[in-house]
N, C-alpha and C positions, 0 to 999 in steps of 0.2 A: 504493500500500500504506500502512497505519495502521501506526505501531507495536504490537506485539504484545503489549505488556506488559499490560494491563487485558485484552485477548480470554481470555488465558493464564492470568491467577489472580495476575500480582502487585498491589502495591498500586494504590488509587487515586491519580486525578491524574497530573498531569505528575514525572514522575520524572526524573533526570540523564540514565537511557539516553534517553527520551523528547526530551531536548531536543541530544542528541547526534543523532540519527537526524534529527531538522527539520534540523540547521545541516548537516550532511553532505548532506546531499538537495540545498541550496541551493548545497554545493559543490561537487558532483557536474556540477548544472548552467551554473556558470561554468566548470569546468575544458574542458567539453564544446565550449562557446563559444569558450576560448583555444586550445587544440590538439584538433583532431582523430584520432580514431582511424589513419587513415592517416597520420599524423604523426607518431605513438606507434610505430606500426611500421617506422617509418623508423629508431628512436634507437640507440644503439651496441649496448645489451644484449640487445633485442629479441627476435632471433636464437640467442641463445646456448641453449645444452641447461640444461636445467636439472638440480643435482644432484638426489640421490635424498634423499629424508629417511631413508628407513628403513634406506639404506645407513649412515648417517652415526651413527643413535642406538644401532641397534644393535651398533654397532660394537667390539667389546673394550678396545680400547685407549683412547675416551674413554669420557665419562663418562654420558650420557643429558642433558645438561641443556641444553636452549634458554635461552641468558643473553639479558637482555634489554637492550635499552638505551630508557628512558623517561628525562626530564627531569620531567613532575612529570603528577598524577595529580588528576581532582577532589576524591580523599576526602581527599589527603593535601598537595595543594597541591606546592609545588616540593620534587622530590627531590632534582636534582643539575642544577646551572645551569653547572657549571662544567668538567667533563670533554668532551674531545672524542671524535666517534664512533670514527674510526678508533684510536684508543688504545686505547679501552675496548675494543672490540669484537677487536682483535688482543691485548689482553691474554687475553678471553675464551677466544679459541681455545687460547693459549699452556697454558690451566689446562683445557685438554681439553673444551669446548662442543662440543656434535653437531653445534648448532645456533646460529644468530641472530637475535633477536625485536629487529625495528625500528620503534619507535612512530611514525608517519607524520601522525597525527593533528594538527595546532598548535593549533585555540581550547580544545581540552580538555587536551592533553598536553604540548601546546610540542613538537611534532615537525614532520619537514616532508618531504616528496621528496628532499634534498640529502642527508640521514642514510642513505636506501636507496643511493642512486648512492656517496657516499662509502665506507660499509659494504663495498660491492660491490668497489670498486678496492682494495681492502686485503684482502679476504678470500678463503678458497676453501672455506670452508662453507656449508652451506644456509642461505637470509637466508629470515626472514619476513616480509611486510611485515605487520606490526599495526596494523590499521586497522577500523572498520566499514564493509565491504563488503554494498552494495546493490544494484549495477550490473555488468554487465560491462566499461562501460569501465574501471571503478577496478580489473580484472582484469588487464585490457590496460596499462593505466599501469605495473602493479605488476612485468609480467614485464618493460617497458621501462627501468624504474629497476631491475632487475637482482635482482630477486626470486626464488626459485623456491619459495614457499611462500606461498599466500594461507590468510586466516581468515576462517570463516564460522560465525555467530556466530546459533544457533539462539532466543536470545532476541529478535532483530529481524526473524527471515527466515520465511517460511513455507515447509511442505513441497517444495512446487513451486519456489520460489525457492532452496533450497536444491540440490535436483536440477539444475536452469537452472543456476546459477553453476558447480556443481563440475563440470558438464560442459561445462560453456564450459570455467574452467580446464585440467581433462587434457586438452581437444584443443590447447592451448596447449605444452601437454607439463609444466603444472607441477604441487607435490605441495599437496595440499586436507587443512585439520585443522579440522573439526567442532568447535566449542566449545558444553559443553551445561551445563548446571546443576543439572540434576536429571532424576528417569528420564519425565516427560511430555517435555519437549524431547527426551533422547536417541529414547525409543521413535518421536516424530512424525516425525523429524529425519532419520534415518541414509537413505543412498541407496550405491548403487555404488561410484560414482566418488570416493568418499574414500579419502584415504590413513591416517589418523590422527581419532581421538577425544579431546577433550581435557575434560578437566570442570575447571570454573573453580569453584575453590572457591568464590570471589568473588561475591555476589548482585550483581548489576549494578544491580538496584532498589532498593538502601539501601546497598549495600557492604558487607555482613560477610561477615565472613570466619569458615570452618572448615573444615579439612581433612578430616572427617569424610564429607564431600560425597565425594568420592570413595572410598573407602573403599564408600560404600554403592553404588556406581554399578559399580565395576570389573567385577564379574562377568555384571554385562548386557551390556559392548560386546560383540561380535563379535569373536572370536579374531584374524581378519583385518585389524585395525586395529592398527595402533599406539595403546597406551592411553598418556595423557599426563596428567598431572596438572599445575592450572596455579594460579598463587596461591597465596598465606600457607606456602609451605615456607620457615622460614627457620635449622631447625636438619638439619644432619647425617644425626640420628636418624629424623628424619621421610622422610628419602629411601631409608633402608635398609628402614623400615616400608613405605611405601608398594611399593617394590620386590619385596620379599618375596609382599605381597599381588596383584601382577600387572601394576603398571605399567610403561613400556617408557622412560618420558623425564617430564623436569618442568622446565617452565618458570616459570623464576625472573627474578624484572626488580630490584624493591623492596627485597631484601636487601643486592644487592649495589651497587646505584645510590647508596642512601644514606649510603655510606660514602666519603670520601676519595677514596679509590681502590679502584675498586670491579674492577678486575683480578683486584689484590690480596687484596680480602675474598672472590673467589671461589676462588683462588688456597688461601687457608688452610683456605676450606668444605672442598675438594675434596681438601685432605690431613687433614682431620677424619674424611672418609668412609671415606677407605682406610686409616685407625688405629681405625675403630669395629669 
């Protein structure tokens, strides 16, 4: 498969996503070489059930939001070199997270495998592994490092591919979130076996950002999805907006990363929400 980006209508040239999906390919194919599939199912997590997403976001008593934990990003370069996962990620939950978004990525994000498996031993929320998923085995890895939430990310996948993966996934037993950008992706995109819609405010092919991207998109998913807004929320007011207009959860990484302590800044967001 070619990347998608030039077939699709973004820019010309090699782009970030463009040269993320070459090195991902190349690692896809070592990791294959290092352990095998039946190797992978051999690992502690493997086995385990996986939680429910939709039990988790829609849940009353927290709050809808997939916190993230990234270390640094190509638009924005290093966000937090210094927090550890299990910290964060248990603080996250403390301040009511439905969910957990784990950057797995390392030449682009500084993330790694040890972040999922750590996450996992500390946690009992749904983890997601964030990553760009091309293959099934990176499906299989992800439920074995203790995952129950893969991402598939409609600006690198085709139709076909997309349906392949997310039905690999739920025969795995774990929960599938669609990430789209705009309504050609959504419309080409959507198959069954998803659990979750998410629109990345985010253009993956220069990086801006606006929330207005979703906004324009909500009313196309499919009621049957969890709708998810994902990127550039970074006040209060925008969760109660978005909310109101249909979404079901938002995943936040960026906001709360680049602080201190980003527990804590999630901590204070999430008592800004419930005094708006």
């Amino acid at each position: 498969m070619t990347v998608k980006g030039k077939k699709y209508g973004q820019e010309s040239g090699r782009t970030i996503l463009d040269k993320i999906v070459q090195k991902k390919r190349e690692e896809i194919e070592l990791a294959k070489r290092r352990t095998t599939i039946e190797q992978l199912q051999l690992l502690e997590f493997f086995n385990r059930e996986c939680f429910v997403l939709r039990d988790f976001i829609l849940d009353p008593k927290r709050t809808g939001i997939i916190a993230e934990f990234k270390r640094r990003s190509p638009s924005k370069g290093t966000i937090n070199d210094h927090s550890s996962v299990q910290e964060v990620t248990n603080a996250y939950d403390e301040a009511g997270a439905s969910a957990l978004s784990i950057l797995t990525d390392f030449n682009f994000f500084g993330g790694k495998d040890q972040d999922l498996l750590d996450a996992r031993a500390v946690n009992k929320l749904p983890l997601l592994r964030k990553d760009f998923i091309l293959d099934e085995y990176q499906i299989t890895e992800a439920k074995a490092l203790g995952a129950d939430i893969i991402l598939l990310i409609a600006a690198i996948l085709t139709p076909k591919e997309v349906h392949r993966l997310a039905k690999y996934a739920k025969n795995l037993g774990m929960n599938v979130l669609l990430e789209v950008h705009n309504k050609e992706e959504l419309d080409r995109s959507l198959a069954d076996d998803l659990d979750a819609v998410g629109v990345n405010n985010r253009n993956l092919a220069d990086f801006s950002v606006s929330v207005r991207h979703s906004h324009d998109l909500v009313d196309h998913i499919p009621s049957r999805f969890l709708k998810i807004s994902e990127s550039g929320i970074s006040h209060p007011e925008t969760i109660m907006e978005l909310r109101a207009a249909g979404f079901d959860g938002f995943l936040i990484g960026e906001n709360f990363m680049k602080e201190a302590n980003p527990g804590l800044s999630m901590k204070a967001f999430v008592s800004r929400i419930h005094h708006s």
